[in-house]
N, C-alpha and C positions, 0 to 999 in steps of 0.2 A: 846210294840214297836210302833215307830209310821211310821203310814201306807203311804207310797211314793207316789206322785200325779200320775197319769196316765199324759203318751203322747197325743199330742194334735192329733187328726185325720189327719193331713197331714204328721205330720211326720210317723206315721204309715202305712200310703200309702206309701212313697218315700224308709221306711227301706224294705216294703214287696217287690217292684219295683227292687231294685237293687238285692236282695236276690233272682229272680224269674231271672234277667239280668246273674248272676252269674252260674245260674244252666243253660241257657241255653247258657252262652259259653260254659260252659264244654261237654253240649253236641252236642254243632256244627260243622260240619266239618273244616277240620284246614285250607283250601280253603278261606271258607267264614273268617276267624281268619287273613290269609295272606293277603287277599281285605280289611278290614278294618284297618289292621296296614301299607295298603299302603296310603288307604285313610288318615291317622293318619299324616304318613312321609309327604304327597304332601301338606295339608294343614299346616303343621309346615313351610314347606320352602316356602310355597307361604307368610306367613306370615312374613317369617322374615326379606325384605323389608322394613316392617312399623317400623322396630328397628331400619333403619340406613338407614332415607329416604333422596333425595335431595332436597333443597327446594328454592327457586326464589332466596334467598338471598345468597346462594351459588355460582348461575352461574349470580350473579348481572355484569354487565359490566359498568367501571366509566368510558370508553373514551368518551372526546367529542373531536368535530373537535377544532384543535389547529390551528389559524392563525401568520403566521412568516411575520416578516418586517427584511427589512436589518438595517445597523447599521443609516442608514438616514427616517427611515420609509416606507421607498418605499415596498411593498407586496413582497414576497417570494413566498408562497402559503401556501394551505390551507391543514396542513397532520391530516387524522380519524382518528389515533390512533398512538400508542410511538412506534410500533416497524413496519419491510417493510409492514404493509398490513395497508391498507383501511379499516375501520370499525369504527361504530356508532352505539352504541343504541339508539332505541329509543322508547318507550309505545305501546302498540298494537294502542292506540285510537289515535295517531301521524299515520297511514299508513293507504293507499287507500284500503278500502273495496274492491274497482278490485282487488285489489293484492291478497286480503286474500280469495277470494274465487277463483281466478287462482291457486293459490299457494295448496286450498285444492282440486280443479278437479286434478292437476298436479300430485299431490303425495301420498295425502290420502285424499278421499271422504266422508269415514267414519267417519273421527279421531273424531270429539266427539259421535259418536255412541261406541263406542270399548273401550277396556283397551288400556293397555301400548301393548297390540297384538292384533293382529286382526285374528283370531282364522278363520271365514269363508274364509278371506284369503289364508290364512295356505294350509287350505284344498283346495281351487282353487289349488295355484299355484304345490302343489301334485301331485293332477290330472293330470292337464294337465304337467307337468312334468314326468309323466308314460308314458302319452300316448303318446308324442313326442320322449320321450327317451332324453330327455334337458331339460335345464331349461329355461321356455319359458318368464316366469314373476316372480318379487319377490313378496314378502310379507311384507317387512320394512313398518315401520308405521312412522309417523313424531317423534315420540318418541324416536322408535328405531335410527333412521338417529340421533336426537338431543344428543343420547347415544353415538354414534360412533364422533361427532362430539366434548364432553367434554372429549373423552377416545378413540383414536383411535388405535384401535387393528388389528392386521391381521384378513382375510377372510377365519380365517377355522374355525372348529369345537368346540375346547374350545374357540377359540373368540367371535363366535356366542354366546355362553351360557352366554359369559364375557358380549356382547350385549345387551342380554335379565334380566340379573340380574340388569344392569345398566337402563334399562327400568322400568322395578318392581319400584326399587329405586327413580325414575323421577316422577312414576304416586303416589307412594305415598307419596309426598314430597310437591308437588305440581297440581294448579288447570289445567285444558284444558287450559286454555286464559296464561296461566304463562311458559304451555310450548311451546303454542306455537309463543310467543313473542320472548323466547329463543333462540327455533328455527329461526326465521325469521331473529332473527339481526345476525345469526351466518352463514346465508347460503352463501357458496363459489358462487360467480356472477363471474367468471374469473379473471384470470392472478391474482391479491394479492388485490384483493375486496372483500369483506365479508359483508354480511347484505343488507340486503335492502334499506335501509336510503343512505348507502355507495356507492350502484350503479346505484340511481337513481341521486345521485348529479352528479357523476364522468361520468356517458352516457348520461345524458338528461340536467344534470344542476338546477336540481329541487327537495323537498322535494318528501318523499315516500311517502307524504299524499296527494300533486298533482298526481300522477300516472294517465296514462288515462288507457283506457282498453287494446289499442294497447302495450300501453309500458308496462302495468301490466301483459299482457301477454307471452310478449319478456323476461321479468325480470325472469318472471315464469320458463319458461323453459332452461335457462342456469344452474340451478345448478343440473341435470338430467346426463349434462357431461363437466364440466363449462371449460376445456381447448379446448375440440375440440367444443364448442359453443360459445366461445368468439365475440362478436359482431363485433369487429376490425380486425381479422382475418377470421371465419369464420360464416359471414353473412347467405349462402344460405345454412346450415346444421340447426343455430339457425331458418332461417325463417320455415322451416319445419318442427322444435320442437314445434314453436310456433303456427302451425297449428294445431298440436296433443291436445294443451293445450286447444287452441279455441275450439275444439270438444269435449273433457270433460266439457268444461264449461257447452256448450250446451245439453250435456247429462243430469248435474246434475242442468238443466233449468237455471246457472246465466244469462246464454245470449240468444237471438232466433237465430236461422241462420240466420236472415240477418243483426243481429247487428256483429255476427261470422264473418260474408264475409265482411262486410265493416271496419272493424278492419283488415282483411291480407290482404286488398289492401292498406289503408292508409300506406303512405310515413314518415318515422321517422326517423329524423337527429341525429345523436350521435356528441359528442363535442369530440374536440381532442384528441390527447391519453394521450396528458400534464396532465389531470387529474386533473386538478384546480393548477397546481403548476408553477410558473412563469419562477423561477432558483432556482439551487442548491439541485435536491432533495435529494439528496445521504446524503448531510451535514444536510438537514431537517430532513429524517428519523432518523440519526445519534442522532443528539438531542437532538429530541423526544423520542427515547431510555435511556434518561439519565436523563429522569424527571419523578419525582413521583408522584408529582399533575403535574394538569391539567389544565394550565392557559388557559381562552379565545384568548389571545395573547400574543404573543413572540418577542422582537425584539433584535435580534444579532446582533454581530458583523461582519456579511459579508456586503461586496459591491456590491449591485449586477449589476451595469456597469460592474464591474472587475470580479465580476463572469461571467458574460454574454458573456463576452469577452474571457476569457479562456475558458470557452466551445465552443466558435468557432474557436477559435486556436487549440484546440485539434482536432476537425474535420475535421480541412484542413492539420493540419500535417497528419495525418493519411492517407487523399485519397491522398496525394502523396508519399505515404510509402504503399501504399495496394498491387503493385507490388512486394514488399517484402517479404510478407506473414505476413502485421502486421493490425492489426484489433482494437484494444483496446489500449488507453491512461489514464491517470492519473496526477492529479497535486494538490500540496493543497500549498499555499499562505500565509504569516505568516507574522503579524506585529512586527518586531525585538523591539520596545520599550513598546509593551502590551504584546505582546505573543500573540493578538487576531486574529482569523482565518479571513482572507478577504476573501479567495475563496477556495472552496473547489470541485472539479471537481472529480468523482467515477469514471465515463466509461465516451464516447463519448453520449452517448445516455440512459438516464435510462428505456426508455419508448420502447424499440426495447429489446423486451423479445427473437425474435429468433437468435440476437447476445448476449444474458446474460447481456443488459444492466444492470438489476439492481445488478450484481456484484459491490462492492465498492472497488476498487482498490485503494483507499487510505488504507484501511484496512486489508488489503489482505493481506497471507503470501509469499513472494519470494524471490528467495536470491540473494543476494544485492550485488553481485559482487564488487568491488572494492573500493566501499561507505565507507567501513569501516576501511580505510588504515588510514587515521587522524587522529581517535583515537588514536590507534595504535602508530604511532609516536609521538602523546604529551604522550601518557602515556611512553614510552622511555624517550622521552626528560625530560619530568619533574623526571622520577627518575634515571636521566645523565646516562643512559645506553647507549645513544651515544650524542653527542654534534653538534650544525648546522654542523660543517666544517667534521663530519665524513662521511671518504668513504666507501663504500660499494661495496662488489663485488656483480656485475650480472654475474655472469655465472653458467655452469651447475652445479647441484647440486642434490644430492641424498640425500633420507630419508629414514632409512631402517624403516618402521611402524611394529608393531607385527603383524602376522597372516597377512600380505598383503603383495603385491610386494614395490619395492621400489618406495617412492613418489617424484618424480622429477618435480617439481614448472616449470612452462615453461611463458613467459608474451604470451600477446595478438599478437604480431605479431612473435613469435616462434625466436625469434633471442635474443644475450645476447649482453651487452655495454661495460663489463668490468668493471674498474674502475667507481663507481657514485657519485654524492655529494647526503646528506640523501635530498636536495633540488630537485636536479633533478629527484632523483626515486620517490619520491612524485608525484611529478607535472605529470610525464609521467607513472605516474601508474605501477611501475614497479613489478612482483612477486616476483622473487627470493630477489631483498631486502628485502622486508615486510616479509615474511617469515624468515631469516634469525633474522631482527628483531625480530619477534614473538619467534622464537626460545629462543633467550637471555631476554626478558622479560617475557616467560613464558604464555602459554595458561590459567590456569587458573586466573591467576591477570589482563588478557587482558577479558578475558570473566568475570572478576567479577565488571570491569569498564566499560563495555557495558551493564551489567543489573543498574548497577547506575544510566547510562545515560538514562534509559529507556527502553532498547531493553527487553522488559518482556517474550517474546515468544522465549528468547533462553534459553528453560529449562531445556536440557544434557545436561549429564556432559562434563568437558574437553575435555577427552579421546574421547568422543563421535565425535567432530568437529576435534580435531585436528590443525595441523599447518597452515589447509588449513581453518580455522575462520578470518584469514583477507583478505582471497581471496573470500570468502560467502559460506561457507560451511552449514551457519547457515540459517535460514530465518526469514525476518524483515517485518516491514509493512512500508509504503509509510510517515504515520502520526509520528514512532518511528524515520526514519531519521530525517524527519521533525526537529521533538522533539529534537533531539541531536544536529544537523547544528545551531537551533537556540541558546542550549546553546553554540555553539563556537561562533557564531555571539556574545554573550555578555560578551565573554571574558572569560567563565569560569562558569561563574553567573547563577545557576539555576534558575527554576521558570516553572511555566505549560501553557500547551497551554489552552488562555481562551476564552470565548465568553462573549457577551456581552446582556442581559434577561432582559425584564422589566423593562429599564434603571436602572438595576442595573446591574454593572459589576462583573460577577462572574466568578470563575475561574474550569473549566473543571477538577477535578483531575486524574492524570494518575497515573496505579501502576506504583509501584517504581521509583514514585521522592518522594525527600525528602527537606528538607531545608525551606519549605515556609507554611506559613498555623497554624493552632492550634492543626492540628492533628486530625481533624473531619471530617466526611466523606460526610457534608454537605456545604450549602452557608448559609451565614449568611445573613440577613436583606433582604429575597426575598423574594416572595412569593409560592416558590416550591424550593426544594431541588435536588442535582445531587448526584445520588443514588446508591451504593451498590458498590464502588471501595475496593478492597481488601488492610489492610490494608499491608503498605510496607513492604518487607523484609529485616531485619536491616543490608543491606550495610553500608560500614564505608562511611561517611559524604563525599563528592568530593571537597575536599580542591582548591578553584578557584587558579590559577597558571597563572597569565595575563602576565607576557615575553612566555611560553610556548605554552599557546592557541594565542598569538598575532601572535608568530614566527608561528607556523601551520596555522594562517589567510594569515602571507606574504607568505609564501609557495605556498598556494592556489592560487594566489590574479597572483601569478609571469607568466606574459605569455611569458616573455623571456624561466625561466627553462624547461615549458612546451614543448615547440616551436619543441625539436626534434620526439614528439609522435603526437602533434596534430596541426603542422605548427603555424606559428607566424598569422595567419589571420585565425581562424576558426573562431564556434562559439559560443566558449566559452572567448571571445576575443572581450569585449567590450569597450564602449568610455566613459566608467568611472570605479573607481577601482570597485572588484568582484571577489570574493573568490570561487572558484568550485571543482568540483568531478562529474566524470561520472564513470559509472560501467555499466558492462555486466555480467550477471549467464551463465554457463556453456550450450554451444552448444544455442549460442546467445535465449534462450528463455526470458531474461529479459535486459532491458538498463535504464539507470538511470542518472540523472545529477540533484545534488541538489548541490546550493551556494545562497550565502549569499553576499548581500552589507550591508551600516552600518542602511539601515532602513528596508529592507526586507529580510526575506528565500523564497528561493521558490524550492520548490520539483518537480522533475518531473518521470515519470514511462512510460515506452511504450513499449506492448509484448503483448500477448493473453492470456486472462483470462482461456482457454482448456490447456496450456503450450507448444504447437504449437511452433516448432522452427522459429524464425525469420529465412528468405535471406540474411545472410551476413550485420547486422546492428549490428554496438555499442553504446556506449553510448551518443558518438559524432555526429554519423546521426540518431540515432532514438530517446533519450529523449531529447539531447540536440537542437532542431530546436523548439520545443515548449520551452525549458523553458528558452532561449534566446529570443524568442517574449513576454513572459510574460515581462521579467527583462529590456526589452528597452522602455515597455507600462509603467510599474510602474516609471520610472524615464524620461519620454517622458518630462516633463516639467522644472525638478530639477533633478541633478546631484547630488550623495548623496556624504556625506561626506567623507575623505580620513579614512583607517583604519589607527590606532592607530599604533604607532612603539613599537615593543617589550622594554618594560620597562625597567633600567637597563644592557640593552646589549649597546655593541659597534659594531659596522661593520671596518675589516680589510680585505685588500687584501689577498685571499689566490690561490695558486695554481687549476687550475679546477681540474687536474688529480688526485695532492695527498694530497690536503685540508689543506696544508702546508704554511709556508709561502715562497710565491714567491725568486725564485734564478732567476739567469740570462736564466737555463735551462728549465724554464717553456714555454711552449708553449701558456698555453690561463691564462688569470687572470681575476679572477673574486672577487665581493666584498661579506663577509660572518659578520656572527654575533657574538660574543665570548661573554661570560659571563666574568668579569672583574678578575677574580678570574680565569681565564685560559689563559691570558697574558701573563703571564712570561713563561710559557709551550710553548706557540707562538710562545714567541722571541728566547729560546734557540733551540726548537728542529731543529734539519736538516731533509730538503727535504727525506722521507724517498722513495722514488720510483725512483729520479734521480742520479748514479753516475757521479760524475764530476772526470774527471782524465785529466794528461795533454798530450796533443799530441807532436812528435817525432821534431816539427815546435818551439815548446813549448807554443802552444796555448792550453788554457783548451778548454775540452770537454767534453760533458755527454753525459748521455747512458740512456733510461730508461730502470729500471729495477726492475719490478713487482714482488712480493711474488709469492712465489709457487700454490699459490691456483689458480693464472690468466694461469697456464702453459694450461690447456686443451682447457681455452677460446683463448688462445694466438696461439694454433696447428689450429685452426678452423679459422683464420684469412686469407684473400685470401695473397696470396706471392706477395711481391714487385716488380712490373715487374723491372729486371735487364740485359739487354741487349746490353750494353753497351752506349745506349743512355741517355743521361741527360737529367731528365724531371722534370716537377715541380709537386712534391707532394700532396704538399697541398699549397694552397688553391685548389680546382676542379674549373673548368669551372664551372658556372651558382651557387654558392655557395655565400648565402648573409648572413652577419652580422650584428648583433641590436648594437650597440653604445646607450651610456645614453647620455645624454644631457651634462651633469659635465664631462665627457672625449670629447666631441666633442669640446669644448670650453676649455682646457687644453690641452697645449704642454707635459706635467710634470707627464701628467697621467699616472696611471699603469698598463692602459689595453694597450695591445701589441697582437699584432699578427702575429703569425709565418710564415715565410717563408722557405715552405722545397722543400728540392729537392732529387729525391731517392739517389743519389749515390756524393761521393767526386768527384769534379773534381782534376784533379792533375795540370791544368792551371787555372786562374782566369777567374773568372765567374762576366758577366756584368750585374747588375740587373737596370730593369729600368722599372719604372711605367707611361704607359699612354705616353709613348717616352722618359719622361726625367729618364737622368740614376741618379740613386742612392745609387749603391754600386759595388764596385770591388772589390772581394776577393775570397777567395777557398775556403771559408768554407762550408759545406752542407745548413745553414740555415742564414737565416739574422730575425731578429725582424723590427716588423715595426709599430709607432702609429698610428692607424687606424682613418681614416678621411670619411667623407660622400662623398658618390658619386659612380660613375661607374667607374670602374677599368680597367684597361688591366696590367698584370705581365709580362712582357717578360725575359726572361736570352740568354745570349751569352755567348761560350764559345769555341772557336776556330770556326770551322766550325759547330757548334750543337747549337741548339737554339730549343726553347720552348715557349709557351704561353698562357696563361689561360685568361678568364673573372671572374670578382666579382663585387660582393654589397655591400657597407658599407651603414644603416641607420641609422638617430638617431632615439630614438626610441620615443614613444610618452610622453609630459611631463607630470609624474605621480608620485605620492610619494611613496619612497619606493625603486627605478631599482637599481637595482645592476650591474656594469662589463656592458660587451657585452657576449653574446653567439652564437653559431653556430645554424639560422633557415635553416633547409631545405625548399626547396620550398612549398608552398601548392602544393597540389594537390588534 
């Protein structure tokens, strides 16, 4: 056999070693066995850190300062970073040595003596936590803070532990100098400034590598409680922070006391609160949120005169609405032939943190009261669910909803019309039509055409809004009407709102449009891309419909139809044509007025960003005085062009009452739109609201006589005074009428206006205008072509006589007027 090498002598030591280690576990107490398998556990977990460290490249930060020009180069300002906050990194060897050694008396003195804990610490703050029965002082280390800082978690017990494993993690990941650069560019300096680079531009105007010792000091100690130390608000808590900081300094010798005391008496200016930013910050930060690189500079498409200007317009409608209880405005400005944003205004103030300036109320959810009736009726009209000449009843009306009371529609001023043209409940906002419409065209095909149009944020179902979706059951943003006004402004014709980057013009994309683009979620040939819009959901394409969306532009545009909700002189009632919409949300907390001429939109918003009921304001006196000042500024020079006439239609006189065509029995006539293809329908049907029968004299006469549906509007009517005195009905004393220009200058016309008197005389009755007589007869009513001028009516009829004043105007010359109609007076 042959004979096996012997072991080398070392291993024969290490085999006798463990075999001597073996015999005396077994005979150790199981004490000493529990201490070292604990020992075994703490060093496992401490260890396991270094398997899943964090390391500088992880918490890298790419923002740099982005500078904005308007669309003419003029400066915007200067925003640190893409989304509301202020921030900048920058290299530890970019910042002032004062800073860095403020920064470690202030927080951690130790930090590069220590781990990721500071273990003596610990023990202090223990201590003296016994012996006070509180907790007198922490223990956080820059580490720890920089922990809670990439991961913040609640202030209990497992989050502590979530603190300290994310500490572990930090130190083994990275060097002292890595983290504490980290730190420094991350630390909160008040109100939405972060880093140090960030607050020493924004309070002093200077790199963090100028820092003095005063200001290194000041900087030092806001992020200790950085709301209630804010420099802008509270000066005399921060200078007393900063006296704590100066004595650590002095402790751990950066400074002598008397370099200490001549730092807390020197005097140090802070720059405004504007924060480097000229105008517009709401639409800056906006942006800058939608960009993925990081250009040096940016030049959009704002104005900023017209920005600068609508933010002072907002401010002064305001202080004369603060009586009100209204506080906050809103407006964004739109070029109808780019789609590019000219002005964009969030709050009155973005820089006034204790009224929530930096709310952006072009973004903001609210609901949109009455804004979204237009829709609504082109998507009827276009799929002939009613036609211009159809009437509609306003009156009371019931909806018995499931599981709820009955929903009864009521308008803004609690009263009902009757009989409407789909024109006039348009123009004057009325509920009970819109609803009624809603009804026959169906909530969900009206809610599947407002996410078409944009409105992305109405994500319930149907059933969820209900009937009550075109009275704002929903809630919109200030940018999605925007977005929808500008596609009626273009007739139909999709497209996104854009901006203008780099002199390259690119276009913003919003979820759910569709129609324009390659379908990519980028800009082509720039040098940053606009980033991570979701891609659309496949609504069916919105087939542009230009007599539909033109007839809802003249609609809008009509401040005759308007004239009995919001007088013939408000002001939305301007001296060139202009398409509008105001809206009020429920228990006046939001007001709204967005229209359209043929070269701008312009949106307006005015309510309290807390949802504060307004004082009795609608959309008429609270959005509407700002975005009537915007829309007379944009055309202060040029008068924009007339809107287009509904393609394909015809205008025929029709009855106001029953959208018929005019008999002798009609009282008011006005001129309407017909599709050619609904003609023959025109000329054959009869008046259906007026009987004509003949009197006992053998003179005809009519009666109107309403469907059953008007009986309960009809009981709620005040009674005819009938006293035996003959009086003149209608027209009222102090009652003016609008005439078009083409009836003023026609004998032949077919506007007419009625003269009524409540009761038959059985003698003839002398009518006569202004002295001279005009008519002798019995009949209750005479017709008359109405002519411009101031009126007097008088009648005679034996010993009884009556007499009224009136107005006839023409109205101003505009393309488009149709008829005359009944204004009430402003008031």
């Amino acid at each position: 056999m042959r004979q096996g090498r012997s072991q080398p002598q070392w291993q024969q030591w290490l085999h006798r070693f463990g075999k001597n280690l073996r015999i005396r576990w077994h005979r150790s107490d199981w004490r000493l066995r529990a201490l070292f398998i604990l020992l075994l556990l703490l060093l496992g977990v401490r260890s396991l850190p270094y398997l899943a460290p964090i390391r500088a490249t992880d918490l890298q930060q790419n923002q740099q300062a982005i500078e904005f020009r308007d669309r003419n180069g003029l400066p915007l300002g200067t925003v640190l970073t893409r989304d509301q906050e202020h921030t900048v990194a920058v290299p530890l060897k970019q910042i002032s040595p004062r800073f860095l050694e403020a920064i470690l008396a202030a927080e951690d003195q130790r930090f590069y003596q220590h781990g990721a804990l500071d273990e003596r610490a610990i023990v202090r703050a223990l201590l003296e936590a016994m012996q006070a029965r509180q907790i007198v002082s922490g223990a956080s280390t820059i580490t720890m803070q920089l922990a809670r800082m990439i991961h913040p978690i609640p202030r209990t017990l497992p989050g502590k532990f979530q603190e300290i494993w994310t500490s572990w993690r930090l130190a083994a990941g990275m060097t002292k100098d890595e983290i504490l650069q980290s730190y420094i560019n991350r630390l909160p300096m008040g109100g939405n400034i972060y880093g140090v680079e960030a607050a020493a531009r924004i309070y002093f105007g200077i790199p963090a590598s100028d820092l003095t010792v005063v200001q290194a000091s000041l900087l030092a100690a806001i992020p200790n409680d950085p709301n209630r130390l804010n420099p802008y608000d509270h000066w005399e808590a921060l200078k007393r922070r900063q006296a704590y900081v100066l004595d650590r300094m002095v402790t751990d010798q950066y400074l002598t006391r008397a370099q200490a005391d001549r730092a807390m008496q020197e005097e140090v200016s802070l720059q405004s609160r504007q924060q480097g930013i000229v105008a517009a910050p709401h639409f800056l930060f906006w942006l800058a949120s939608q960009l993925t690189d990081h250009p040096a500079q940016v030049q959009t498409s704002l104005d900023r005169p017209l920005q600068q200007f609508v933010e002072t317009q907002a401010q002064q409608v305001l202080r004369s609405l603060a009586r009100n209880n209204v506080h906050h405005a809103a407006a964004l400005v739109l070029d109808n032939h780019s789609g590019e944003v000219l002005a964009y205004v969030g709050s009155p103030d973005y820089f006034a943190d204790a009224q929530n300036g930096r709310n952006d109320g072009v973004q903001a959810l609210r609901q949109p009261g009455s804004t979204l009736k237009p829709f609504l009726y082109e998507l009827a009209l276009e799929k002939r669910i009613i036609r211009p000449n159809t009437i509609l009843a306003d009156v009371p009306t019931r909806y018995a909803i499931p599981g709820a009371q009955l929903y009864t529609p009521s308008d803004y001023s609690e009263t009902f019309q009757g009989p409407v043209r789909v024109r006039v409940a348009l123009a004057n906002s009325l509920n009970v039509p819109a609803v009624r419409v809603l009804e026959k065209v169906g909530v969900p095909a009206f809610l599947e055409r407002l996410r078409h149009l944009g409105f992305n944020h109405l994500t319930q179902s149907p059933d969820y809004y209900g009937l009550g979706l075109t009275l704002g059951s929903g809630e919109v943003s200030l940018w999605e009407l925007a977005r929808a006004y500008l596609i009626m402004a273009r007739q139909g014709e999709e497209g996104g709102v854009r901006c203008q980057v780099s002199g390259v013009r690119c276009q913003v994309r919003d979820e759910g449009m569709r129609g324009w683009g390659d379908g990519e979620n980028s800009i082509q040939n720039s040098k940053f891309k606009i980033q991570n819009f979701p891609t659309p959901s496949p609504h069916h394409s919105l087939t542009p419909s230009p007599p539909t969306w033109a007839l809802i532009t003249d609609m809008l545009s009509d401040s005759h139809a308007r004239a009995k909700a919001f007088g013939v002189e408000s002001l939305l009632n301007l001296p060139f044509p202009v398409a509008v919409k105001t809206g009020t949300s429920s228990d006046f907390r939001d007001t709204w007025t967005v229209g359209f001429t043929t070269d701008y939109t312009v949106a307006t918003w005015v309510g309290n960003f807390d949802g504060a009921p307004m004082r009795q304001v609608s959309g008429v006196t609270g959005a509407a005085p700002l975005w009537n000042r915007i829309m007379l500024h944009l055309h202060e020079t040029k008068e924009p062009a007339a809107f287009p006439t509904p393609a394909g239609l015809v205008k025929r006189p029709i009855c106001a009452v029953s959208g018929a065509r005019p008999t002798p029995a009609c009282a008011a006539i006005v001129q309407e739109y017909f599709h050619p293809e609904d003609l023959a329908e025109y000329d054959r049907q009869p008046d259906p609201f007026y009987l004509v029968t003949i009197a006992p004299n053998g003179q005809p006469q009519s009666r109107l006589r309403l469907p059953a549906e008007y009986n309960e509007w009809l009981a709620m009517q005040p009674p005819v005074a009938n006293d035996g005195q003959l009086r003149i009905l209608s027209p009222r004393s102090g009652d003016s009428f609008l005439l078009d220009a083409a009836g003023a200058a026609s004998e032949t016309t077919a506007q007419k206006l009625e003269f009524k008197l409540t009761s038959r005389s059985p003698q003839p009755v002398e009518w006569r205008l202004n002295g001279q007589l005009i008519a002798t007869q019995t009949s209750s009513s005479l017709f008359w072509v109405p002519k411009p001028g101031n009126w007097t009516l008088q009648i005679k009829s034996g010993d009884q006589t009556d007499q009224v004043k009136f107005q006839v105007q023409v109205a101003e010359t505009r393309p488009n007027r149709r008829g005359f109609s009944f204004a009430k007076p402003t008031r």
